[in-house]
N, C-alpha and C positions, 0 to 999 in steps of 0.2 A: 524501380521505385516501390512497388507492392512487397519488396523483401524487406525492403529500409521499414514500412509502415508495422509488419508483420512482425517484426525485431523489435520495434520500440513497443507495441503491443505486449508483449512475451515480457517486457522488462517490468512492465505497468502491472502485468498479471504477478509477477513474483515478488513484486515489491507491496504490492497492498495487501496480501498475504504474508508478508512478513509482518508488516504493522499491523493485521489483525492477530497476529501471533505472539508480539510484545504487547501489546492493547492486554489480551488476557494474562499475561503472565504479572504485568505492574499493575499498581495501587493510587488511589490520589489523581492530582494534575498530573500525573505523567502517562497514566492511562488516557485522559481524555486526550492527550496530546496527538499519541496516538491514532485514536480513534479519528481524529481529524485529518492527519495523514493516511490513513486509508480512506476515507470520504473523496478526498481533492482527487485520490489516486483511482479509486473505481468510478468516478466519473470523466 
C-alpha cells in the first residue's frame, strides 16, 4: 500500500510542475488557469 501512496505522490509532484511550467510560459486567463491547477495539485 505505501508503493500505491508513493506512486500517486511522484504523479502529483510532476504534474504541478508541469502546471507551473505552462502557468509561465502562457498569458491571460489561461495562465491563471494554470496557476489554479498547480494550487489543487501541491496541496
Amino acid at each position: 500500500m505505501n508503493w500505491i501512496i508513493l506512486i500517486i505522490a511522484g504523479l502529483f509532484e510532476v504534474a504541478f510542475a508541469f502546471c507551473l511550467g505552462k502557468a509561465k510560459e502562457t498569458t491571460g486567463n489561461d495562465m491563471y488557469l494554470w496557476y489554479v491547477g498547480f494550487l489543487l495539485l501541491f496541496l
